[in-house]
N, C-alpha and C positions, 0 to 999 in steps of 0.2 A: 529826087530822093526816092529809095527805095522801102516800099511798106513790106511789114514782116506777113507773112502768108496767115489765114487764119488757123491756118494748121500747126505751123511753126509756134503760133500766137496760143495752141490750144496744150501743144507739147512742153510752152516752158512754163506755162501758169500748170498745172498737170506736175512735174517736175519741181516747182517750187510749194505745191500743195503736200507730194509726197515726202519732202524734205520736213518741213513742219509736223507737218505727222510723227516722221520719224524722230524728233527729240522730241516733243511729246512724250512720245513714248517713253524712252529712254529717260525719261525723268522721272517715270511714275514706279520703273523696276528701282525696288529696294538697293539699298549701298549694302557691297557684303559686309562684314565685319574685317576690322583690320589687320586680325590674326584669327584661322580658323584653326584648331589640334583638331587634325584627324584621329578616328577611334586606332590605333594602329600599336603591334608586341614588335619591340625589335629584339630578334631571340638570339643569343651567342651565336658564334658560330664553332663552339666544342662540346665534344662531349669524354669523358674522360674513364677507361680502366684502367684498373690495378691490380697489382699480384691480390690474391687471396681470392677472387671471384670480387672483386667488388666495380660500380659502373657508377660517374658521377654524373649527374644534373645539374646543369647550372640554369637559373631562372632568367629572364629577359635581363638586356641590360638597358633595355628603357618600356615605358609603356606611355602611349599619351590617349587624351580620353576629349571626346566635345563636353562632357561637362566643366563647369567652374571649377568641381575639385571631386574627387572619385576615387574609388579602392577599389584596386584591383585585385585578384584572387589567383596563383599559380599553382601549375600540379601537372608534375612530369607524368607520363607513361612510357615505362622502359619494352621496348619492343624487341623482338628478336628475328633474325634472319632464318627463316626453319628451309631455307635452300629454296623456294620461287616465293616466297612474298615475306613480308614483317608482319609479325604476328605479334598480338600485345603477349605478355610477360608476368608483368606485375605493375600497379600502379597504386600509390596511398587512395583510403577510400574517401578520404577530404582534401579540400587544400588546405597542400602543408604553408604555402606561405601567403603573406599580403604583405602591399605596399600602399603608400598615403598616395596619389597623383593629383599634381596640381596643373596648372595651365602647361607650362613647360616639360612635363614629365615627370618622373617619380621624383617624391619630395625628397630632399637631399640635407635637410636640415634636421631638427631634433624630432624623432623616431624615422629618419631617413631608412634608405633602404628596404632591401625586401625582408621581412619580418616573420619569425615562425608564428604560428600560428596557435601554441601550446603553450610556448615561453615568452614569446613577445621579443624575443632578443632578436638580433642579425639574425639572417638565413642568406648565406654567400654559396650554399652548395645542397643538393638531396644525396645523399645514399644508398646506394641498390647493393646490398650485401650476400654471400653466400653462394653465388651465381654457377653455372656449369661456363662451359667453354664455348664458345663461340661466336658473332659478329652481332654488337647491341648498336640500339640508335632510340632516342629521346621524341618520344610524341608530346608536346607542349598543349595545354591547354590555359587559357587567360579569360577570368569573365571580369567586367567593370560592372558594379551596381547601381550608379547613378545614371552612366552609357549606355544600362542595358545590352550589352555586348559579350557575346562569348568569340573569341578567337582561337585559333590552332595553328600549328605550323610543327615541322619536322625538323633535329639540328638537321645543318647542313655538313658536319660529320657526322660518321661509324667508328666504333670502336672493337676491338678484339679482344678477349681472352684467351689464353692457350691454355 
């Protein structure tokens, strides 16, 4: 009969030490939760002209928050193409709109949607009126006040005036 080496002897007691170790461990890191909402704006992807000089904004078509339930704050900035960069424009000096956010994203039930801010009624669109002629695009801003979070993002269209 062959005896195991004291070496062999030293690597698998060594090896069955670091294994116990290791769930140990692994028992003492916390379980995550079983749904985490990331702090995250999912922004249209339009932005809209029209005859008369006019450029529209459309607000996120979702928002989710780590908190249990949060309100979020929107507020376009309409930028302009002045021939090598975008330049802001004009932008409301508040936010014009908010929305109720619950676990899943913006509440969808009674006072759903994104909401003005003055009347409380729907807000489905912003207004940028009177404008000259030339290539606009949407600077997004979104703050959550439970989330503490401010987010930004650019539409992913330009639009034109002639």
């Amino acid at each position: 009969m062959k005896t195991a080496s004291p070496r062999s002897r030293v690597l698998r007691v060594t090896t069955a030490m670091a294994t116990v170790i290791a769930w140990f461990c692994l028992a003492l890191i916390p379980a995550a939760p079983a749904r985490a909402d990331p702090v995250a704006a999912y922004l249209r992807q339009d932005v809209g002209c029209e005859n008369g000089g006019i450029v529209r904004a459309y607000p996120p078509i979702n928002v989710t928050t780590s908190a249990r339930d949060d309100i979020a704050r929107w507020r376009p900035t309409l930028t302009f193409w002045n021939g090598s960069e975008w330049e802001e424009y004009r932008k409301p000096r508040t936010y014009p709109a908010y929305a109720y956010i619950l676990p899943g994203g913006i509440n969808k039930g009674q006072n759903g949607g994104w909401r003005s801010n003055v009347t409380h009624g729907q807000l489905n669109v912003w207004t940028f009126g009177g404008l000259p002629a030339g290539e606009y695009a949407i600077y997004h801003e979104v703050t959550l006040e439970q989330a503490d979070a401010y987010l930004t993002g650019w539409s992913a269209q330009t639009c034109t005036l002639r």
